[in-house]
N, C-alpha and C positions, 0 to 999 in steps of 0.2 A: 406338664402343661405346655412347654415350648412343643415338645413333637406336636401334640395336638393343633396348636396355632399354627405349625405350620403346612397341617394337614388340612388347615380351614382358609388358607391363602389363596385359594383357588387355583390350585398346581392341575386341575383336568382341565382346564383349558384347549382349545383346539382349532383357535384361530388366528390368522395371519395376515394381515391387512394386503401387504405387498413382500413380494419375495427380497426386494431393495432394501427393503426399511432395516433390515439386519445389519447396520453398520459398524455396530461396536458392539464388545464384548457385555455394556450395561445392560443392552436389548436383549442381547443372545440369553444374559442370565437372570433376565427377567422370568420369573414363573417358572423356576426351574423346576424337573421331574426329582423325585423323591424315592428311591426303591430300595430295600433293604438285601443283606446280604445273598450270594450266588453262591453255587457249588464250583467246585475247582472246575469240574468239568465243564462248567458253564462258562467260566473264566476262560476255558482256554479256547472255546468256541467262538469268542466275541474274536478271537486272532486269528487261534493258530488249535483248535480244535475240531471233532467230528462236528456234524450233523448232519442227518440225513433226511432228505426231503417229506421223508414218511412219515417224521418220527410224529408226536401228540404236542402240539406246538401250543406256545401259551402267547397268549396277546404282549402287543409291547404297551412303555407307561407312558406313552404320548396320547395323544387325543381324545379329547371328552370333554366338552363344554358344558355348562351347567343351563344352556338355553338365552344366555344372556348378549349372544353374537349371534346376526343370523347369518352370516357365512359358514358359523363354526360346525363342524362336524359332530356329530353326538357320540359319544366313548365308544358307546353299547356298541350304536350300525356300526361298524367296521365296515361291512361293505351294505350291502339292499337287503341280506337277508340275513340270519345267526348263520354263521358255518362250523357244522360239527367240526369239534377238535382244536376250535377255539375257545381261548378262555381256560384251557387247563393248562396241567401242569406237570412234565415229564418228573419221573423218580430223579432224586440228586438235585433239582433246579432250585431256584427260588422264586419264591410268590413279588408280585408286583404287587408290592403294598397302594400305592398311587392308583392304579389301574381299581383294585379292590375295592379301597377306601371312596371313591366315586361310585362307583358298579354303588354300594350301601345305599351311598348318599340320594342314588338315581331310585334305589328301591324302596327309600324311604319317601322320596318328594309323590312316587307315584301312588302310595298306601294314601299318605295325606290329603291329595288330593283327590279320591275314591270316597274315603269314608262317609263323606257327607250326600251320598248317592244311594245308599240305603242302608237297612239294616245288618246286612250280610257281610258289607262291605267294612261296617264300623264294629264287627266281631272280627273282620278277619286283624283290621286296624289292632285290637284290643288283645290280638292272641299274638302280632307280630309285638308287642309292646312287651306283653309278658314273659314271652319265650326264655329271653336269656336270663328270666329269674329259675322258669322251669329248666332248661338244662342244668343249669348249674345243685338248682334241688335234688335233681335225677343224680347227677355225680357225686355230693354229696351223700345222701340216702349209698348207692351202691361200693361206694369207696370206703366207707363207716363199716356196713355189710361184710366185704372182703378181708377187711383188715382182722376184725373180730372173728373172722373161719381162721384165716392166718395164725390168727393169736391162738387160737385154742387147738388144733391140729398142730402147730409146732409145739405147743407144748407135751400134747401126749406123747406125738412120736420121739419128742426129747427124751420124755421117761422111760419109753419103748426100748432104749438100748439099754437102762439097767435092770427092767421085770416088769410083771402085767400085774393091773389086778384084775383077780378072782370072780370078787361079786359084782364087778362091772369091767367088764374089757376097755368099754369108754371114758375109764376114769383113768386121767393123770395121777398120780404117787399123790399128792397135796389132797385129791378129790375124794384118793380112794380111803384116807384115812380121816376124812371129815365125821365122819358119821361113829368111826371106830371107840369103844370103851376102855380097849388095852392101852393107849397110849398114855406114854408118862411126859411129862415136860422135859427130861433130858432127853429120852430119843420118842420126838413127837412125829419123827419120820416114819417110824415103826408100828406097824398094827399087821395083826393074822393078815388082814385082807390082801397087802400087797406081798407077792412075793417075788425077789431074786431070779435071776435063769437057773444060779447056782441051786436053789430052792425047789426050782421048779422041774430040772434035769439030774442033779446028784442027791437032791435029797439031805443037805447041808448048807447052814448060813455062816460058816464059820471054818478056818484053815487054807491052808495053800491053795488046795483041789479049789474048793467054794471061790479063793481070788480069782486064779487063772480061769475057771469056765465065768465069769463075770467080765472079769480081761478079754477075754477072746471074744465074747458074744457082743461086747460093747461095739470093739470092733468091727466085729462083722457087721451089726447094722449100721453103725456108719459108714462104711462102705459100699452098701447097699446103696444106702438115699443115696450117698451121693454119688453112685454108678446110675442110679436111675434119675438122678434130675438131668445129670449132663446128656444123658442119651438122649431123653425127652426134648432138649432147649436144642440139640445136632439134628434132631429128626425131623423136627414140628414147627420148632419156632427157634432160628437163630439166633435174631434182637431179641430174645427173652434173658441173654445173658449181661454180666454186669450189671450194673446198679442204676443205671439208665440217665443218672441227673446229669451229664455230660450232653448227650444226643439229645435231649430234651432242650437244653442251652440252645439249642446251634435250632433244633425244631420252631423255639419260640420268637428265635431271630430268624423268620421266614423261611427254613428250610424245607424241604422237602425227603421224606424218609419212606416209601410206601411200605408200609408194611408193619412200622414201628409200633404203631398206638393202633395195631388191628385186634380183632377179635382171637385169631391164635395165640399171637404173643399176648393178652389175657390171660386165656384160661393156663396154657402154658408157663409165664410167668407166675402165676399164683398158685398154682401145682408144683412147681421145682421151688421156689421160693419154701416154702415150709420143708421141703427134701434138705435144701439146702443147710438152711437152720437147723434140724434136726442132727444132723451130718456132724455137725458139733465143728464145722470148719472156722477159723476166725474170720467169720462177716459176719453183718446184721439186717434186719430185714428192715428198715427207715427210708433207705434210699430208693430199694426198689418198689416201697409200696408210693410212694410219688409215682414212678412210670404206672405202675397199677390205676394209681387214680388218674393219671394224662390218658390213658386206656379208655376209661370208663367216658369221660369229659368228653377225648375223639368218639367214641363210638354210639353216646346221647345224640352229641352235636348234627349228627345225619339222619336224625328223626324229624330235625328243624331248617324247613329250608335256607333260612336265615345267614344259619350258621354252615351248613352241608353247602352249599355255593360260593360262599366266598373265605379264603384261606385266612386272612387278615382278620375276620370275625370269632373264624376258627380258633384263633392262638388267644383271646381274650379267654374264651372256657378254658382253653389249656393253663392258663396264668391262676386260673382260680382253683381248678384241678390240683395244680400242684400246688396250692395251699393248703386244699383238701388234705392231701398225703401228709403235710408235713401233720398236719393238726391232729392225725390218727396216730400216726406214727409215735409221737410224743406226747400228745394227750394236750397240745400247746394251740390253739385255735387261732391266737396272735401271732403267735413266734408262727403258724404256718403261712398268717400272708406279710408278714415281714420277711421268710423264709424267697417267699414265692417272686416279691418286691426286689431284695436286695440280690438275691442269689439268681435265680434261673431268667425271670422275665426282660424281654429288650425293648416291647411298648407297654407301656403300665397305665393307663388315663383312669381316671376317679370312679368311674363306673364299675371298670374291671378292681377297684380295691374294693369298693360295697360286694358288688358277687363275689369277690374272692374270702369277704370277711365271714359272708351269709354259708359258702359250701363249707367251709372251716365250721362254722357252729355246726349245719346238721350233720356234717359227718362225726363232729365231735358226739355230740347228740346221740347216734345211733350206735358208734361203739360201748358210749354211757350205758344203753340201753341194752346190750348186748352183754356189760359185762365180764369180758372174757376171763378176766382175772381173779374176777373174785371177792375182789379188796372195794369194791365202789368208785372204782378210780382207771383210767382212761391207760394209767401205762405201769408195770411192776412193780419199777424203782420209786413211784413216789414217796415220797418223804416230807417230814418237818421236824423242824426243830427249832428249840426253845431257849437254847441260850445263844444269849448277845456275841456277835466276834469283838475285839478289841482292836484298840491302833494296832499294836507291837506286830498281833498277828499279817500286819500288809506284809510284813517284810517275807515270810515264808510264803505268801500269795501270790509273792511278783516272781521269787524261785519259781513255783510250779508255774506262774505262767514263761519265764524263760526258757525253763523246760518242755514245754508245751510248745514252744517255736523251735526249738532246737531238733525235737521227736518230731515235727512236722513238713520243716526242712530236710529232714534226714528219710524222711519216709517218701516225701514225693521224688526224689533223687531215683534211691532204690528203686522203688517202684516203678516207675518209669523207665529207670536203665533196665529192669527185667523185663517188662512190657515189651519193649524193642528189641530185648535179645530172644521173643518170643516170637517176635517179628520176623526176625532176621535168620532163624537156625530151625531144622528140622524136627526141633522140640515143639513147635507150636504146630505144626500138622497135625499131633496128637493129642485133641484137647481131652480126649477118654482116659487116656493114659495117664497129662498129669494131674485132671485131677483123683482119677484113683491116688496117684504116688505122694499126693499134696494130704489128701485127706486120712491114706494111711498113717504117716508121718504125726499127722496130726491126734487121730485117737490113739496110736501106739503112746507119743511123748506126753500127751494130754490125761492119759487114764490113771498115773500113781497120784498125781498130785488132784487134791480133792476140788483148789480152785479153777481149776482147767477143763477139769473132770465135766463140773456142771454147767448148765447155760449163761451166756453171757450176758444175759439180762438178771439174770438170778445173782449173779458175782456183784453185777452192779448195784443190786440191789441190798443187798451183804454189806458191799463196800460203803453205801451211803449210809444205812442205817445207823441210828444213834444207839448207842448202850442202854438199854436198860432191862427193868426187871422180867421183861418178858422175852430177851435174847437169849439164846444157847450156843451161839457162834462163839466159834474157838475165839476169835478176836475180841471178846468180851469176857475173858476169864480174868478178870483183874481181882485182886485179894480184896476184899471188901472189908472198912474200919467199922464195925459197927456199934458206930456211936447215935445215940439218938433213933430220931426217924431214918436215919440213914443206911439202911439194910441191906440194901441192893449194888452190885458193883455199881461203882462210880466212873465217872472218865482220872477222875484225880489219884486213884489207888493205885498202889503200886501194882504192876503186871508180872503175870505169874508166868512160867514158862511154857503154858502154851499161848500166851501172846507171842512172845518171840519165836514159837515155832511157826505159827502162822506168819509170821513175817516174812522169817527164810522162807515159807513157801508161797506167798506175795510176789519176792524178789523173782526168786526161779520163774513165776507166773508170769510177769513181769516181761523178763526176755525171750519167753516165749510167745508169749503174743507179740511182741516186738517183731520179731524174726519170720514167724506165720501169718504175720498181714500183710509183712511188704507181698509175698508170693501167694497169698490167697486174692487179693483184690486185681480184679483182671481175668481170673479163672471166667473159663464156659459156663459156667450156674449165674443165677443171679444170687449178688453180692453187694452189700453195703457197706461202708465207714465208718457210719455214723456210733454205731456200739461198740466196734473190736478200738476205736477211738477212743471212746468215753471209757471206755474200760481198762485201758493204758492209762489214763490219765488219772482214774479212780485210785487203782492200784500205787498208784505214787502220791497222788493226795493221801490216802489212809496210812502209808509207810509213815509217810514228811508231817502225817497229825499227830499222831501215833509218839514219834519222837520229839515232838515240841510236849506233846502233854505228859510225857514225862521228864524228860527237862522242869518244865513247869514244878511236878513235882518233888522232884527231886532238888530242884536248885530255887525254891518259891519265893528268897531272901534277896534274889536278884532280883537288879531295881529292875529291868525288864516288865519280872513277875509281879513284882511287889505290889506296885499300884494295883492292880484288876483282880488278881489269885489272892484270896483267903485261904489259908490254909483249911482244906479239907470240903474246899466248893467247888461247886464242878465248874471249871473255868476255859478248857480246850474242848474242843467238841471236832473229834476225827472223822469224822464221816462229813461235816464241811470240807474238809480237805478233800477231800475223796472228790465231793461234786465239783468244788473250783477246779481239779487237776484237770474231771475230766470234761469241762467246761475249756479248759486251755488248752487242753491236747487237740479239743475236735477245732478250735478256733485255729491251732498252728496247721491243722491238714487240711482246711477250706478256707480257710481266710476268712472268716464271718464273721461280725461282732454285733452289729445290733441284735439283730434277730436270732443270735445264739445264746445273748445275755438274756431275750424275753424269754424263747425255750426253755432255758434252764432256771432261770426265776417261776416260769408256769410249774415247771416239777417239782419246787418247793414250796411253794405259794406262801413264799415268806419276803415281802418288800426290805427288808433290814442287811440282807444279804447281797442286793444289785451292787452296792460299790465293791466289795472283794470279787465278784463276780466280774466287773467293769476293769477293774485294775489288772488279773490277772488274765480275762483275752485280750486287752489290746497289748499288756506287753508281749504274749504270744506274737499278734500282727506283727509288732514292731520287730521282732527279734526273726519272726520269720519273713521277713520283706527287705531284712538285710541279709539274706541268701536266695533272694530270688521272689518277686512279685506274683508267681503265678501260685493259686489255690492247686490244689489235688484235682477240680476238672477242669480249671484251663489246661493247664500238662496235661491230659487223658484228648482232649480238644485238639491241642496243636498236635500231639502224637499221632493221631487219627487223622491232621488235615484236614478236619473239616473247618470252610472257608468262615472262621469266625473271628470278629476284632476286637478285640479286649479295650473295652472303655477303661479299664484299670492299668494299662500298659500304656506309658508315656513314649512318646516319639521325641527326644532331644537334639537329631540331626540337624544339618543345615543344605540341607541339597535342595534343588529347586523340581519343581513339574518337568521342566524339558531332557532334565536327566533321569528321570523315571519314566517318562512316556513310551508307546512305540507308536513308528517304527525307529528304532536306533538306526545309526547310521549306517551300520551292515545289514539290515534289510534291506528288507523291497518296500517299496512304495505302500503307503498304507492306500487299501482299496475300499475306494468311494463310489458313490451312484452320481450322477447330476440330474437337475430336475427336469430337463425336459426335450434332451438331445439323445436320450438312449430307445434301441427297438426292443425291442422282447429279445430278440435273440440274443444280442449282447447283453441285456441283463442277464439270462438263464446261461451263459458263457460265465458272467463273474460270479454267479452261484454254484457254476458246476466245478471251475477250477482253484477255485477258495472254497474253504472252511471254515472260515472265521462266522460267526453267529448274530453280527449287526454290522449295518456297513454307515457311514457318514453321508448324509446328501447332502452337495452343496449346490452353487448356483451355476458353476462353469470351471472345466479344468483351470482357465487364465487366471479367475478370481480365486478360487477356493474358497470362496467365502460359504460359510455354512450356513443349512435352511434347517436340518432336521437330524434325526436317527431312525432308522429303519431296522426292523428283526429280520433274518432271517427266514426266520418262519412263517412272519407274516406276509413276506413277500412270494413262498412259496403258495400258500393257501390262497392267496386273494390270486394270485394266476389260477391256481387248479378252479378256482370256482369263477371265475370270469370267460372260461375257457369252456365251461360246463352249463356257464348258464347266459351268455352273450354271443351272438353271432360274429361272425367277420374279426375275431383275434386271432391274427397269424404271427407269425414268427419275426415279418419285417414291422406289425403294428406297432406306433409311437409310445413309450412308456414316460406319464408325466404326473412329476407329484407337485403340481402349482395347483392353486387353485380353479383357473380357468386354463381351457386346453390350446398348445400352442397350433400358432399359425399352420394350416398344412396344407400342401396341395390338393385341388379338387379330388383325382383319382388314388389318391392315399387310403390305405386300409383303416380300418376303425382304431381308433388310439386307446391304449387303459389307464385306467387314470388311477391312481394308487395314493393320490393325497391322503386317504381316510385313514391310510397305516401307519403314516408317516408320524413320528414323536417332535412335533414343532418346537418344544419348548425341553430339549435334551442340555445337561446338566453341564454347563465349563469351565475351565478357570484359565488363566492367560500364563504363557510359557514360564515366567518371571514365577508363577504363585511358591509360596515353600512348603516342602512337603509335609512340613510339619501342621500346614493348615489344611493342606489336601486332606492329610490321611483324618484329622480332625475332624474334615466336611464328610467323607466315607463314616467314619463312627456314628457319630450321631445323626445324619440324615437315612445311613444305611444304602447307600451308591451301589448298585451293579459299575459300573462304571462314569467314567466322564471325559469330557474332550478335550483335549488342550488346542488353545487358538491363540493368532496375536494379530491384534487390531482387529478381530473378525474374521481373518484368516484362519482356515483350520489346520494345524502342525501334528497334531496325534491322537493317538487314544490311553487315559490309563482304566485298568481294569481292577479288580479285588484281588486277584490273584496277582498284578506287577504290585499293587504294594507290600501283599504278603512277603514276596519276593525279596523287596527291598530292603525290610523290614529284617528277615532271615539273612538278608548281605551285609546289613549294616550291623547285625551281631555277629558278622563271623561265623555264620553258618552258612552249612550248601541248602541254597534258595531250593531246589528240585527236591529235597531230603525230607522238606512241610509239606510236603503236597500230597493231597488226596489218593490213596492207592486202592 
C-alpha cells in the first residue's frame, strides 16, 4: 500500500508558479518523480553513455497535471500534437512508471467522464472495467492448457527412451498397461503390450545383449532431445533457454526485454522444454513454465488496449501470470500467488493479488480438467499421510533443514563459479557441444542405477510415498510381523536387504544429482530448480527417515522412543522426511519460506505437518544467509548485470551522496541546460558532443540553482518536430523552458519553447544525505536516477548504475565486473 499512496500523491504534476520560488532543497523535493529501475545501458547514458538521435525514445517522468493548475501542462500534450516515437520504449530500457501510472490515470478520468454520453460509451466503460479480469482468465485458461501438453508429452517421450507400446504408440509405459490382464502386482510395469528396444530390435528381455541395446538406445534418445531442444532454443528463440524466473525479476521491476515474453520464445520454449525433460537431464520443468505463463499473460495483454499501451499495467498481468505458473507447476494455487508476491514481483497492489489469486484457480482448474497424470491430482508426487510426527522428530527436521542450507550455499557458489567460467572461456561459444557432453554424461552415469535411470518427478514421487500394502518399491521391502491385522510391511519392521540396497543406491543418486545440477542449471535448454532440488533433498529426507525408523525400532526402550513408539506401531513415517528435505533443500537454493511452506503444505494437503515444514526452511534460510544473502536468482541477476536492487541486501556503510555523486573531482564539469539564455545551436552542440541521456536545467550558470531535468530524447524529438512543423526555427532561435518567453529583441527569430518536456518536480537529496538512505529511496521508490544539490544549488547526479557501483566497491569487488555485458 505505501508504493501505492505514493503513486496517488500526485507526483504528475507540471506546474511551476515562478522559476524563483526554488529556493530550498524542501520545494525542490516537493512532489518528487517516482521511476523504477534502468538498464546499465541506460545508466550509463544519463553520463557517460551512447545515444543516438534516431534511436525510439521514451518520454521523461516529469510533466502531467491532473487539470488542477491552469498553467500546468497536460502529461499527454508533450508538445501540440502526439509525436510518433514517443512514449515507447527502446530494448534494455526501463519503463517510466510515473509517466504510465498517470498516462492510466488520464485514461481512466477520460472513460468516466464519457460513459454517461450514451450507451456505447458506457459498454466501452464496462469492457475497460472488465478487461483485466478477462486477460488474466485468458492466461489462466491457456497456461493450465500448456502445462498439461508439457505434462503429458514429457512423459511419453520419457518413456520413449526405454520402448514403445504396441497397441498405442500414444501411450506412455503406465498407460499402455492400464488396460492390460497379464500384470501381476510384483511387476505391474510388465504387460505384452509394452515392449523394450531390446524386445523390439534383438528379440530378448533378458541378458547382457537385451542390457546393453537398452543402454545404448536409452542413450541415444537422450541425446537426441537434447541435441534437438538446444538447436531449436540457438535457431529460433535464444531467451527460450534457462528457467526464465531471473529475467522475469528484473522484467517485473520495469525492465525492458523485447523479445523475452514473445510468441517464439513460446512455442519454442514449450517445444524444448518437454525435449529437455525427456533428455533425462537434472532440471525440472516448474520454473520454466512461469516464463511459459509470463508468455501467455504478455502476449493476451495486446489484445487489450489497456494493457498493450501502458508497460506499468503490463507487469500487473505479468504478476499474476506468474502465479498462474507456479499454480500448475505444483498443483499449489496459493503457494502460486504467494510464489508470485514474495519471489518475482516489485509492485504488488491488492487488485493485482485478486487476479493473481483468480489466474492461479482457472489455470489450476484446467490442468484439473485435463488431467495429465492420471491420479485426479494437479501434480505426480502428491501424497498424504496419516500418521502424527512427534517432538523428538524436530530434531532430525532441523538437520535436514541445516542441510538444506548447507547444499544450498554450496550450490549457488558452484554454480555461479561455472556460469562465469562459461563466461569467460571458449567453452561457452559452444552451447551444442556442452550440452551434448552434459547430457551424455548424464544418461551414460544415470542408466545403471534405477533411481536416476527414471524421471525425476517419478523418484520424487517414490521418495514421498508412504509404505504400504499397495507398494512394490524396493524401499518398501521391510520383513513384515504378522501379528494380527497387521499383514502388510509396516514402517516399524525390521528392513530386509533390499532396503539397504536401495539406500547405497539413494546415496550414489545422491551425489550425482548433487554434481549434475550445479553444471546442468545454466545450459542453452530451458531448465529448472525447482525438481532436481526437491529431489536432492527427498533423497536425504528418505535416507535421514529411513535411519531414524529404524533406530526407533530397534532401540524403542529409549526414552527418545519410548514416549510416542509402541512397540510394533507405526510411529516414523520416511517419506515425510523425504518432503521436509526436499522442502529445505529448494528453501536453501531460493531463499523462500512462506510461499514454499504453502507449496509444499498444498502437496500434501495435510495442515499437521506446516510446523516440521516451518522449522526446517527457515533453518535452511538461516544457515544459508550465513554464507551469503543472495537466493540462486539474485546470483544469476547480478551475474548477468542486470540493473536490479535487491530489497533483501542491506546497505551498512557510512559514506555520504557527495562521495558517490558525479562528476568526481577528476571530471569534467557535469553538463547542464539553463532556462532561457541558450540558442538552438548551442543546445544541439551540448547534444552532439555529450552522450550522456539527461541533462540538469537550472536557472543561470552564477546560480546553479535547479528548475528541472530533461531527456535526451525528448529534447531531440520536440526539435525534429518543431522544426517540421513551425516556421522561423533556425539555428540562432532562443531555446526556453520557463513558462513565459524571455524578453527578446524585435528582429530576433522565433524562440522554442521546450517547457512541456522539461521533469519540474525531478528527484534530490542534499550533499550531506547517507548513502545508506539514498540507496533505500532508489529501492523502494525505484529512481532511474537523482540529483545531488545544497541549499538549492545543483552539485551532481547519482544514477542506478553509481550505486551499483558503489555497492560492488564497497564489497571489494571490481564495480565494471557487475555490469551489463
Amino acid at each position: 500500500m505505501e508504493s501505492e499512496q505514493l503513486f496517488n500523491r500526485g507526483y504528475c504534476r507540471n506546474s511551476y508558479n515562478s522559476i524563483t520560488s526554488a529556493s530550498s532543497d524542501e520545494e525542490l523535493l516537493d512532489g518528487a518523480g517516482v521511476i523504477m529501475d534502468f538498464h546499465t545501458t541506460e545508466d550509463d547514458n544519463l553520463l557517460d553513455g551512447d545515444a543516438s538521435p534516431g534511436s525510439n525514445y521514451a518520454m521523461s517522468n516529469g510533466g502531467g497535471g491532473a487539470g488542477g493548475v491552469s498553467s500546468s501542462t497536460h502529461l499527454l500534450d508533450l508538445l501540440e500534437e502526439p509525436i510518433p516515437g514517443v512514449g515507447t520504449y527502446d530494448d534494455f530500457h526501463t519503463i517510466d512508471w510515473v509517466r504510465e501510472k498517470c498516462k492510466d490515470r488520464e485514461r481512466h478520468r477520460k472513460i468516466n467522464s464519457k460513459k454517461k454520453e450514451s450507451a456505447w460509451e458506457f459498454t466501452k466503460s464496462l469492457y475497460d472495467a472488465w478487461s483485466g479480469w478477462l486477460v488474466v482468465t485468458l492466461t489462466g485458461l491457456a497456461s493450465g492448457a500448456l502445462a498439461g501438453v508439457i505434462d503429458i508429452a514429457a512423459d511419453w517421450m520419457n518413456d520413449l527412451k526405454e520402448g514403445v507400446c504396441l497397441s498405442a504408440m500414444w501411450f506412455n509405459h503406465e498407460q499402455c498397461c492400464w488396460g492390460s490382464n497379464e500384470t501381476t502386482f510384483a511387476e505391474r510395469d510388465k504387460c505384452p503390450q509394452w515392449k523394450t528396444w531390446a524386445e523390439l530390435i534383438l528379440g530378448q528381455a533378458e541378458g547382457p545383449g537385451s542390457y546393453i541395446m537398452n543402454y545404448f538406445m536409452y542413450t541415444y534418445w537422450a541425446l537426441s532431445f537434447a541435441f534437438l531442444a538446444v538447436c531449436l532454443v540457438k535457431v529460433f528463440a535464444p531467451y527460450a533457454c534457462g528457467s526464465g524466473i531471473p529475467e522475469i525479476k528484473t522484467i517485473l521491476s520495469g525492465f525492458i526485454i523485447r523479445g523475452y515474453l514473445g510468441k517464439w520464445t513460446l512455442v519454442i520454449k514449450t517445444i524444448t522444454l518437454v525435449l529437455a525433460v525427456a533428455s533425462g537431464l537434472s532440471l525440472g520443468k516448474e520454473g520454466p513454465l512461469v516464463h511459459v505463463a509470463c508468455c501467455c499473460g504478455n502476449i493476451f495483454s495486446y489484445l487489450f488496449p489497456k494493457y498493450s499501451k501502458n508497460e506499468a499495467k503490463k507487469r500487473e498481468v505479468l504478476s499474476a501470470a506468474s502465479a498462474a505458473g507456479v499454480s500448475v507447476a505444483f498443483g499449489a494455487p496459493i503457494g502460486g500467488v504467494l510464489f508470485s508476491l514474495e519471489e518475482v514481483s516489485y509492485y504488488f497492489p491488492l487488485k493485482t493479488l485478486w487476479r493473481s489469486f483468480f489466474a492461479a484457480l482457472v489455470a489450476a482448474f484446467v490442468l484439473r480438467s485435463i488431467n495429465p497424470f492420471g491420479n485426479s491430482r494437479l501434480v505426480l508426487f502428491y501424497v498424504e499421510y496419516h500418521t502424527p510426527w512427534y517432538l523428538f522428530e524436530l530434531v532430525p527436521f532441523i538437520l535436514l533443514g541445516v542441510f538444506g542450507g548447507l547444499w544450498g550455499a554450496f550450490f549457488i557458489r558452484a554454480n555461479i563459479a561455472w556460469c562465469r567460467r562459461r563466461k569467460s572461456t571458449r567453452f561457452g561459444k559452444y552451447p551444442v557441444l556442452e550440452v551434448i557432453t552434459v547430457a551424455a554424461i548424464t544418461a551414460i552415469v544415470a542408466f545403471p542405477n534405477p533411481y536416476t535411470r527414471q524421471n525425476t518427478s517419478e523418484l520424487i514421487k517414490e521418495l514421498f510415498t508412504d509404505c504400504g500394502p499397495l507398494e512394490s518399491s524396493q524401499l518398501c521391502q521391510y520383513r513384515s510381523q504378522m501379528n494380527g491385522s497387521q499383514a502388510y510391511p509396516a514402517g516399524t519392521d525390521t528392513a530386509t536387504p533390499g532396503v539397504y540396497s536401495a539406500m547405497w543406491q539413494l546415496s550414489l543418486a545422491l551425489i550425482f544429482k548433487i554434481i549434475m545440477t550445479i553444471f546442468t542449471f545454466g545450459l542453452k535448454v530451458p531448465s529448472g530448480l525447482f525438481i532436481p532440488s526437491m529431489a536432492i533433498g527427498a533423497i536425504a529426507g528418505r535416507i535421514v527417515g529411513i535411519a531414524v525408523e529404524q533406530l526407533a525400532y530397534y532401540h524403542h526402550d529409549w526414552f527418545l522412543f519410548k514416549e510416542w513408539c509402541e512397540v510394533g506401531a507405526d510411529c516414523i513415517t520416511p517419506g515425510l522426511y523425504a518432503m521436509v528435505g526436499a522442502a529445505a533443500c529448494l528453501g536453501g537454493v531460493t531463499r523462500m519460506t512462506v510461499s514454499l511452506v504453502v507449496i509444499v503444505f498444498e502437496l500434501t494437503g495435510g495442515l499437521e505437518y506446516i510446523v516440521p515444514l516451518m522449522a526446517a526452511v527457515m533453518t535452511s534460510k538461516w544457515v544459508g544467509d550465513a554464507f551469503g544473502r543472495e537466493g540462486i536468482y539474485e546470483a544469476h541477476i547480478r551475474l548477468n548485470g542486470y540493473p536490479f536492487l535487491d530489497a533483501k541486501e542491506e546497505f551498512t556503510h557510512t559514506t555520504l551522496a557527495r562521495e558517490v555523486m558525479r562528476p568526481r573531482r577528476s571530471d569534467p564539469p557535469l553538463a547542464v541546460l539553463t532556462q532561457d539564455d541558450l540558442t538552438l545551436a548551442e543546445l544541439q552542440a551540448v547534444i552532439s558532443q555529450t552522450s550522456y541521456n539527461g541533462f540538469p536545467v537550472i536557472v543561470s550558470k552564477e546560480s546553479q540553482r535547479l528548475v528541472g531535468f530533461a531527456l535526451r530524447r525528448d529534447i531531440t524529438i520536440a526539435i525534429e518536430n518543431a522544426r517540421r512543423k513551425q516556421e522561423g526555427i533556425v539555428l540562432n532561435s532562443r531555446v526556453y523552458f520557463t513558462q513565459h518567453a524571455p524578453t527578446l529583441p524585435a528582429d530576433s527569430p522565433r524562440p522554442l519553447k521546450l517547457r512541456s518536456i522539461l521533469d519540474m518536480s525531478p528527484f534530490t537529496v542534499t550533499d550531506h544525505t547517507p548513502m545508506e538512505i539514498v540507496v533505500d529511496i532508489f529501492r523502494k521508490l525505484g529512481l532511474r536516477q537523482c540529483l545531488v544539490t545544497h541549499n538549492g544549488r545543483l552539485l551532481g547526479i547519482i544514477t542506478k548504475k553509481d550505486i551499483l557501483r558503489h555497492m560492488a566497491q564497497m564489497a571489494n569487488q571490481d564495480p565494471e565486473s557487475i555490469m551489463f555485458n
